[in-house]
C-alpha positions in Angstrom: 0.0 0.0 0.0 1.5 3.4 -1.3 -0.2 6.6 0.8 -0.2 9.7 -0.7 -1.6 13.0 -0.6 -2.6 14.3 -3.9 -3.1 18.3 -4.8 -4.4 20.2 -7.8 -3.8 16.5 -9.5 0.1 16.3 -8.4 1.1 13.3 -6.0 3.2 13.5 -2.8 4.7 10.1 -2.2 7.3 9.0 0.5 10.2 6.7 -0.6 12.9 5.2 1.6 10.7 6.6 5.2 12.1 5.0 7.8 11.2 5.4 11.8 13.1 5.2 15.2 9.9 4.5 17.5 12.0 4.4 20.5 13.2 7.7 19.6 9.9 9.4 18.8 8.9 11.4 21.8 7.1 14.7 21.2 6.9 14.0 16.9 7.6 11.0 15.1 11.5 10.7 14.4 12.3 9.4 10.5 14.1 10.3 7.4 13.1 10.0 3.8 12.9 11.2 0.4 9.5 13.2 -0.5 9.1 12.8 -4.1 6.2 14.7 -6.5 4.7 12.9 -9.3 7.6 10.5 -8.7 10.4 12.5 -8.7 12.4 13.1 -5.7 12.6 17.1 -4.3 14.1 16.9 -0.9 14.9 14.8 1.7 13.0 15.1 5.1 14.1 14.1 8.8 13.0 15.1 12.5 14.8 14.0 15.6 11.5 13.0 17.3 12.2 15.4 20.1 9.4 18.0 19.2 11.1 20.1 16.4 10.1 21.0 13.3 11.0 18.7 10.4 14.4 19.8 8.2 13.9 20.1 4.5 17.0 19.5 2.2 16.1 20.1 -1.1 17.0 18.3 -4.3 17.6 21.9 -6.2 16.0 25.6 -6.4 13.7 24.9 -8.8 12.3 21.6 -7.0 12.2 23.8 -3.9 9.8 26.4 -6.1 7.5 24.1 -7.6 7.0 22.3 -3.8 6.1 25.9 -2.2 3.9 27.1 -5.1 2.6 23.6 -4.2 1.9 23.5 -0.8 0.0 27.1 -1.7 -2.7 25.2 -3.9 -3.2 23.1 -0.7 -6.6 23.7 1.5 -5.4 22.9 5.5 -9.0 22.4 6.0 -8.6 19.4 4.3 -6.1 18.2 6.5 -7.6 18.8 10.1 -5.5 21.8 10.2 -8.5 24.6 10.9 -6.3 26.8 12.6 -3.8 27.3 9.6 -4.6 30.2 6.8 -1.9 28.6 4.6 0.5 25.6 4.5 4.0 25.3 3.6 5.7 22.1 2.0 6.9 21.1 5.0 3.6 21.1 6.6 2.4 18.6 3.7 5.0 16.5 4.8 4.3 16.2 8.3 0.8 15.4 7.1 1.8 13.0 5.0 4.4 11.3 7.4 1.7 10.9 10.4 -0.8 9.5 7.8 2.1 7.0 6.6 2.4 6.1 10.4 -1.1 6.0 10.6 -1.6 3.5 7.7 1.2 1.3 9.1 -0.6 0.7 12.3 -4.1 0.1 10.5 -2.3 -2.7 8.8 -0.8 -4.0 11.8 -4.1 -4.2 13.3 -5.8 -5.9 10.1 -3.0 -8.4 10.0 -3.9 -9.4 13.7 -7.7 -9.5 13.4 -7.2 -11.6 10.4 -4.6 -14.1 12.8 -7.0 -13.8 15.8 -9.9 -14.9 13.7 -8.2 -18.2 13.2 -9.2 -19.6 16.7 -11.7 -16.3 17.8 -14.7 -15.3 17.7 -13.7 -10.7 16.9 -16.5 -8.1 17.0 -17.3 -4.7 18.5 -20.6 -3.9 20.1 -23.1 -1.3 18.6 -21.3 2.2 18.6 -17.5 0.9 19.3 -15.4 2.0 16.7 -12.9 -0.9 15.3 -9.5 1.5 14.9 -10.2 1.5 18.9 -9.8 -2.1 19.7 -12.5 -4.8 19.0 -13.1 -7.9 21.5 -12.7 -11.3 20.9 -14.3 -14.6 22.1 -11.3 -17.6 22.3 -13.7 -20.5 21.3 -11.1 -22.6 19.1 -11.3 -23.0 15.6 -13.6 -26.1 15.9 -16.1 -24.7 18.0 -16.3 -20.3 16.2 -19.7 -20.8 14.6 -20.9 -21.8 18.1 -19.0 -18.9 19.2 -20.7 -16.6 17.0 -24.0 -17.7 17.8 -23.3 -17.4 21.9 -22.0 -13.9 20.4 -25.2 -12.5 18.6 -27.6 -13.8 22.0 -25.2 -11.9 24.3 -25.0 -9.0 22.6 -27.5 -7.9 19.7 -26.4 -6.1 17.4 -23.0 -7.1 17.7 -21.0 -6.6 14.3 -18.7 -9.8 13.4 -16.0 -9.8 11.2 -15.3 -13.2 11.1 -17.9 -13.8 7.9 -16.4 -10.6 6.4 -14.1 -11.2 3.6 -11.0 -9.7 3.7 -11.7 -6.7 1.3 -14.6 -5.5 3.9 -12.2 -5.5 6.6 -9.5 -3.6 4.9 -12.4 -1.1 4.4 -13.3 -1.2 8.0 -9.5 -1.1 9.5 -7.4 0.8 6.7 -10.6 3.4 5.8 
């Protein structure tokens, strides 16, 4: 899966991001190269100590075309409300915790799919899924028992064990 943010019909993509977890404190510490339409213009990094991300552009010109991008940008469409205008490095921020955010959806997808082997996984009306889900450990022998114990305890009860695997990513990876 490839995340990217896409403006005025140009594509911001991340290539090489890598992450030091244990050093991510305030902000998420990484490097990488932030390419547009596929072409690299800078590198990115942040210490993960709360500091702004450092931009080391590719050349002028790449640097130009990124700002004039970055203008054409809406922050409302980003959760960022409070900002009149972005700058390219904002857009990479964005696109760095939505990276980080789409690496931890596919964690938890990979996990319901393993926990479904020998589990009974849903979430009760109103629970949201990206939150946690539960589980009933029933053995793989005995799960259509389990679901039916499940849907008696708690109508209404959404299971993903019957969903195939495209619903899920829809449900876990949005």
């Amino acid at each position: 899966m490839t995340t990217a943010l896409t403006i005025n019909n140009q594509t911001l993509t991340l290539k090489s991001y890598k992450t030091v977890k244990w050093m991510s404190e305030e902000t998420i510490c990484f490097t990488t190269t932030v390419c547009l339409n596929g072409q690299p213009v800078c590198t990115a990094c942040n210490e993960g100590h709360g500091g702004s991300t450092s931009i080391g552009w590719v050349s002028a010109i790449a640097e130009r075309k990124a700002e004039d991008l970055a203008l054409l940008a809406k922050p409302g469409d980003y959760g960022w409300d409070f900002a009149t205008s972005l700058k390219f490095v904002d857009l990479v921020d964005i696109l760095v915790h939505k990276v980080d955010a789409d690496k931890e959806a596919e964690k938890a997808l990979k996990k319901v799919v393993k926990d479904m082997t020998d589990k009974v996984v849903f979430v009760l009306p109103g629970e949201d899924p990206k939150q946690g889900y539960r589980y009933l450990k029933c053995g793989s022998d005995n799960i259509r028992d389990g679901i039916q114990k499940m849907l008696v305890k708690y109508p209404g009860c959404t299971i993903y064990n019957d969903f195939p695997i495209v619903a899920l990513k829809s449900v876990f990876l949005g």
